[in-house]
N, C-alpha and C positions, 0 to 999 in steps of 0.2 A: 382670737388668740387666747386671752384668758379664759373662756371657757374652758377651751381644750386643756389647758395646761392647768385646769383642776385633777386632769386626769391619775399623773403622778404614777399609774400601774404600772410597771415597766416589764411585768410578764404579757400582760394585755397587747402591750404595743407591741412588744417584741412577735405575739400572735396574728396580730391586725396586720402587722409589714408582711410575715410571712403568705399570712392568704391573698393578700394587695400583689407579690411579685409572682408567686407561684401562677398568678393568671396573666401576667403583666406583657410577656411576648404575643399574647393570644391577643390582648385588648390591645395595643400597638399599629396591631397587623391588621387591625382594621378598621372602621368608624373614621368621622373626619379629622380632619389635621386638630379642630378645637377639641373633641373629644379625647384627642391622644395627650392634648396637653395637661385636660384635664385629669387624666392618669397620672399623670407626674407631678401635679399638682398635688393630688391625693398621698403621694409619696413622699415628697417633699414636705409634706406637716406631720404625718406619721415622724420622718425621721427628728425631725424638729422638736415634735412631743418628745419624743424618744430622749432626745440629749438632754432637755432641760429635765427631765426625771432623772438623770444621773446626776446634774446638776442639782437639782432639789434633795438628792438623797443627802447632800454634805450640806444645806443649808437648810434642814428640816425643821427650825425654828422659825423663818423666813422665807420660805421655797416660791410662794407667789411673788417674789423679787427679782425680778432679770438681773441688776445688780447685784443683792446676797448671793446672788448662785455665779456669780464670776467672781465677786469675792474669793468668797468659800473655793470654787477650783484653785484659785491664785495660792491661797495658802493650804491649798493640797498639795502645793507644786515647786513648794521658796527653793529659790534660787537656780529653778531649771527655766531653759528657755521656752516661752510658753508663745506659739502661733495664734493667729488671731482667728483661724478658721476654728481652734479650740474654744475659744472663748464664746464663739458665734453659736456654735453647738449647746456648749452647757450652761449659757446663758439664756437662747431658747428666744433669743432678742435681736434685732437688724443694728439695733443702736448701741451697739458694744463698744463705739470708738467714745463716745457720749459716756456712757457706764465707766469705761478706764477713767477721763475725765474725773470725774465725780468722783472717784473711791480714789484718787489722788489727792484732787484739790478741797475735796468737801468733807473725806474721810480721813484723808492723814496715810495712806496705804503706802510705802514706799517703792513703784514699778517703775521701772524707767523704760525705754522703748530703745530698739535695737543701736536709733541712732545714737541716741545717751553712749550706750555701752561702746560704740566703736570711739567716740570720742575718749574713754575713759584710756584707751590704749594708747594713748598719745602722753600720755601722763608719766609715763615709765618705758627705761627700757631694758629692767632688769627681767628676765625668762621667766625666774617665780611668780615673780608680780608679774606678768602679765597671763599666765597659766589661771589667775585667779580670775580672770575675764574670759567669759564666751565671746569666743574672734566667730566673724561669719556672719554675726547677727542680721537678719532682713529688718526691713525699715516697719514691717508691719510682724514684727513678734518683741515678748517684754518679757520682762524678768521683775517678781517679786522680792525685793531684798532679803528681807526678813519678816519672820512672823509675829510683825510689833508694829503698833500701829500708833502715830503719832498726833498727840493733841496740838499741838503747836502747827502742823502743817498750816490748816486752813489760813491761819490768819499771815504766814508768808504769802502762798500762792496769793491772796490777798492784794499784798505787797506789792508781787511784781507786775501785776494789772497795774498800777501806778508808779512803778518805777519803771517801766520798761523805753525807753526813748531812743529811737532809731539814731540818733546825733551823737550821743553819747556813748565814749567809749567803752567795750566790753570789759577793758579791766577797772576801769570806773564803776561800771556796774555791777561788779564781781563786788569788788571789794567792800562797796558802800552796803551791800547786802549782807556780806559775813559780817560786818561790823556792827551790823543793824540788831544783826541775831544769831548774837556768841552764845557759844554752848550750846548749838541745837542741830539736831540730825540733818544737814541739807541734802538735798538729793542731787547728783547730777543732772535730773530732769529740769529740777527747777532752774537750775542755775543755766541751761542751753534756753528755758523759755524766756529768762531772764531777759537772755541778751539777741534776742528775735530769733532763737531756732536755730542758731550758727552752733560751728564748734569751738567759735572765738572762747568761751567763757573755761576751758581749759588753759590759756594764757593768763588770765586773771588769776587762778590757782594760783599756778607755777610764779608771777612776782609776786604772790602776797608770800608765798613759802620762804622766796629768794631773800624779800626784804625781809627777812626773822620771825614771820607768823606761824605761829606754829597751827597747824591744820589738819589733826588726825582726819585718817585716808587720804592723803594728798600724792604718797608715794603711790597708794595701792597695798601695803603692806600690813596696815594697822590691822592688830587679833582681834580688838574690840568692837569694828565695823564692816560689814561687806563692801567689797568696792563700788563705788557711786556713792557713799556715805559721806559726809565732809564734816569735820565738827574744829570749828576756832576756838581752841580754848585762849578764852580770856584772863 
């Protein structure tokens, strides 16, 4: 895989596919069943090269990085909803769920994952604010918040490897975590891995707001964060 993917020519490839399929009915229709697969095997890395060179085109500082090149598409892409067969493509990598991972919790990137976002709509039920959230989301597409990337993540995600306790209630969880770490960009994500994956940690919001906390993005409404942003100020 890394051989190939020094290749980077995307005229190249784009030549190699075309003489691969121009013959591809012909070679199909006959040889054994293993040779035909190996046709499509042949095709299958062509396209593969293919994507992560459009991938590399945006992370040409780092291009031999399955991660920099999904990066790099995420913040070619803030705040549209981004599939994960995209990711699979211009990252050029099988381990892309691994890569999200990582450019969250290690990088600070702020993407939350379709489930995050449906949860965020339960938050409000005012039209605007909810217009400000993609409805629909699949469980396997994400969304880059913004194009800012946070030093302070890592050592939350940290965090809730340590605070996360199946016993313990989510608005316990909720709470003891924004208080842990006022004044800093929380993600919706964090705050659902928080509390094991549920959408319980939407309730936690909602009585920390109720009992007088104040917690830009809570409505959904705040100018100064996309929604899934949370920030307690202290």
């Amino acid at each position: 895989m890394a051989s190939r993917l020094q290749i980077y020519d995307t005229e190249l490839l784009y030549s190699r596919l075309i003489d691969v399929l121009s013959d591809l009915p012909n070679r199909l229709n006959h040889g054994s069943v293993g040779e035909q697969v190996g046709e499509l095997v042949q095709v299958h890395h062509i396209l593969r090269d293919l994507g992560a060179s459009i991938g590399a085109s945006l992370a040409p500082e780092d291009s031999d990085s399955g991660r920099a090149r999904l990066i790099a598409y995420f913040r070619a892409q803030i705040g549209r909803v981004v599939h994960t067969d995209e990711l699979m493509v211009v990252a050029g990598i099988g381990d892309y769920p691994r890569r999200i991972r990582e450019a969250r919790a290690d990088h600070g990137w702020p993407i939350i994952s379709g489930m995050a976002a449906r949860d965020l709509r339960s938050l409000s039920t005012s039209r605007e604010a909810l217009k400000r959230v993609p409805g629909g989301m699949a469980t396997d597409e994400y969304i880059l918040l913004e194009d800012r990337r946070d030093a302070q993540a890592p050592a939350r995600w940290s965090a809730t490897k340590n605070m996360r306790t199946p016993e313990e209630p989510a608005r316990n969880l909720v709470r003891e975590y924004f208080e842990r770490f006022p004044n800093q960009r929380i993600t919706a994500e964090e705050l659902r891995y928080l509390v094991g994956n549920k959408s319980t940690w939407t309730l936690g919001v909602t009585e920390l707001t109720a009992s007088g906390c104040l917690i830009i993005g809570a409505d959904l409404t705040a100018s100064d964060v996309p929604p899934g942003i949370f920030i307690l100020k202290a």
